[in-house]
N, C-alpha and C positions, 0 to 999 in steps of 0.2 A: 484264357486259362480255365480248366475246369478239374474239377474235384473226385476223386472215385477212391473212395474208403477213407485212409487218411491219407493218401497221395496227394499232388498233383503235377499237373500235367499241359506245359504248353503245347499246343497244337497251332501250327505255322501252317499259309498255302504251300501251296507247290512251288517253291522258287525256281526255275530248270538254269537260270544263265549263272550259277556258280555263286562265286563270293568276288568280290571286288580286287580281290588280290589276286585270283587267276586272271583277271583279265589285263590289271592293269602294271601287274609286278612278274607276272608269266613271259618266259622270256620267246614263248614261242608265239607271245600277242594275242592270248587267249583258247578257252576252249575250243573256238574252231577256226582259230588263227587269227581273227581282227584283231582290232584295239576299238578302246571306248573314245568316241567324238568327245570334244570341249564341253559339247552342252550334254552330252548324257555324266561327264563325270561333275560337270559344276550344278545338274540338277540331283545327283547322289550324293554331293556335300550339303546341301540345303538339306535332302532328305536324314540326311542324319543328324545334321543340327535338331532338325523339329523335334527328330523321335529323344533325342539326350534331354532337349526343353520339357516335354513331356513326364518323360522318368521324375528328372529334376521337381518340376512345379505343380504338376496336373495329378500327380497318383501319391496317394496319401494310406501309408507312411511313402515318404520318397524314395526315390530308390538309385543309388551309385550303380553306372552298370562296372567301371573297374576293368573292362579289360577290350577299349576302343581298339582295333586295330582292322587294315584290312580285311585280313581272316574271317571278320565277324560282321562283315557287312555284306547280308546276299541279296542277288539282285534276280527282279521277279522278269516274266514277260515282257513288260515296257524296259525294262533295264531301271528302275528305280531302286532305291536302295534299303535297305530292312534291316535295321539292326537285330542282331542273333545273341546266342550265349550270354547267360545268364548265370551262369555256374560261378561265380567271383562276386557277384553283385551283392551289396546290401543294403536292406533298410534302414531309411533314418529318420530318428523323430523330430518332426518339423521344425521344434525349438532347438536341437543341437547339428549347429554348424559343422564340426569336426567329431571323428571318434578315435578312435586307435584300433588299429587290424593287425594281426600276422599276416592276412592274405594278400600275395603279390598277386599284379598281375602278369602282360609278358614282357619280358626286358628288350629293351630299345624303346617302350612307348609308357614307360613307368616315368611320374612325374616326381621331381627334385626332390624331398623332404618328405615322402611315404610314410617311413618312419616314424614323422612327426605328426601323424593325425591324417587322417583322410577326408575331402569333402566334396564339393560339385568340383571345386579349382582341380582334381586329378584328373577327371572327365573331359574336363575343358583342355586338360594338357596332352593328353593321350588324341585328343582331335585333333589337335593342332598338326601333331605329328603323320596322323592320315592324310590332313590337307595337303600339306607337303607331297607326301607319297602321290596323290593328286597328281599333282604339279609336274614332280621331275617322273613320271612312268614309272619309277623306281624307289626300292627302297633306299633312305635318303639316309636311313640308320641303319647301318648293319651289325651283325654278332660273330666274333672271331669263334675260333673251337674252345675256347673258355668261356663263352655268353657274355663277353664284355662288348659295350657300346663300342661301338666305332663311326665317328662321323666324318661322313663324307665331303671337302671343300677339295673343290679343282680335283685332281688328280689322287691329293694326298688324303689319307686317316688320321683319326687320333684318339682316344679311346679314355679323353682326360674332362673335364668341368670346363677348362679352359680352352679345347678343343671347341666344346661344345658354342662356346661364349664367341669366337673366332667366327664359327658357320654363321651364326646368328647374325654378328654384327656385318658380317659378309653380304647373307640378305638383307640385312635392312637398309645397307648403303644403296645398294642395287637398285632396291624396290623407290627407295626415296631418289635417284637419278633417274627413274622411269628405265632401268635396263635389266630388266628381270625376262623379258619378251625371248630373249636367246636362250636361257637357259630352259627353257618349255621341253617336254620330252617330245623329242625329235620327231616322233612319230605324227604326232600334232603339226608339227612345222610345214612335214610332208606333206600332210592330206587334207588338211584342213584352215580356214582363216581362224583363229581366237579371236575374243572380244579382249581387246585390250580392256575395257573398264574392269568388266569380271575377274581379269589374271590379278589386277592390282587388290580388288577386292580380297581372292582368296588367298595372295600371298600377304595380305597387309593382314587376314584374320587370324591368319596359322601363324606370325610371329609376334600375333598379341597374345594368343595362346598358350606358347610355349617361353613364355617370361618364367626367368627361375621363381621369383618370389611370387607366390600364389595372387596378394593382394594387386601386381601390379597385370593380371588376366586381366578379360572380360569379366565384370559382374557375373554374369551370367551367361545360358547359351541362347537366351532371347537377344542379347545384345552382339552375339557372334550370330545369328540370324539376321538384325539388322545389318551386318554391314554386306557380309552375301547379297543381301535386297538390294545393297544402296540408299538403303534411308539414311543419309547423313547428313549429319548438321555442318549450313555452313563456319567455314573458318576454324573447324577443326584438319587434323594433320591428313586423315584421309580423301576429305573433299579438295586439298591441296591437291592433291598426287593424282587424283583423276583429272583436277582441271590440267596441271601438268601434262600428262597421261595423252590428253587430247588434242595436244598442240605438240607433239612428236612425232 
């Protein structure tokens, strides 16, 4: 960031492979028709974990970026990932957890109770929602012609809290039988082996993420970077599901 009169002015390299969402929600498979490998899309969830950890804990006043979505994650020459947009974001002082904003971000990846204060838990929830996108190639939330959520299970929509609760507890039955492996975007299927450890990882992180109640996230997004890693303690529910995971 640099300074000129009373401006300022972020200055990004040259990203040239787009945003995350042409590549991985583009229905033509990308700017020059591929799709993104398992490991470049699960080293672009890591990479965005680090840069929200960062905002979050490292830069003082802290900073909400407010508006997670594919859109805003561009990916450089390596195909790494760079969080973008900054235009929603705000500062907060270290000692205050929550604040209250008028500013939305974009719908389908706004987190449950906005309304009621904003803090790192909306960031966290808006990831979650990426993760996902991750996972199925696709957006997993869509926006009718009236901008209302619609979520996607099986075949069917629904555009309701209870919809929403329905998807959720859909994956998490899935993910806890070890049968999350089928529902991978297809494209993946075709052309490449996943690591089953990783898949359970990022769908076990994205629907810690997207818990309606703020308190019952991730702490924070160091602890949705730990489970990406796989640092996990044994005898919790995640080291269950890989030992699981690895005898299927």
């Amino acid at each position: 960031m640099t300074e000129m009169g009373r401006f300022y002015y972020i200055v990004y390299d040259l990203l040239p492979n787009g945003s995350l969402d042409d590549w991985i929600l583009s229905r033509t498979g990308g700017p020059t028709g591929r799709y993104l490998s398992w490991k470049s899309r699960y080293r672009i969830a890591v990479d965005v974990a680090e840069a929200l950890a960062y905002l979050h804990h490292d830069c003082s006043p802290q900073i909400l970026h407010l508006d997670v979505k594919p859109d805003n994650i561009l990916l450089d020459n390596n195909f790494r990932g760079v969080l973008s947009d900054f235009g929603l974001s705000r500062l907060m002082q270290n000692d205050v957890g929550t604040v209250f904003s008028t500013i939305r971000g974009t719908p389908g990846y706004i987190a449950p109770g906005w309304n009621y204060g904003i803090s790192v838990k909306c960031d966290i929830y808006s990831y979650g929602k990426v993760l996902l996108d991750i996972f199925f190639g696709k957006r997993y939330v869509c926006l009718n012609q009236e901008g209302i959520d619609i979520y996607k299970r099986h075949s069917e929509g629904g555009n309701s809290e209870r919809e929403q609760r329905i998807f959720h507890a859909f994956m998490w039955k899935r993910l806890r039988q070890c049968q999350i492996m089928d529902l991978f975007d297809k494209r993946l299927v075709e052309n490449e082996r996943v690591d089953e450890r990783e898949a359970i990882c990022l769908v076990y992180a994205a629907l810690s993420c997207l818990q309606d109640e703020p308190e019952l996230r991730p702490h924070d997004m160091r602890e949705v970077i730990g489970i990406l890693n796989q640092k996990i303690q044994k005898g919790t529910e995640l080291s269950r599901l890989l030992e699981l995971g690895s005898t299927t």
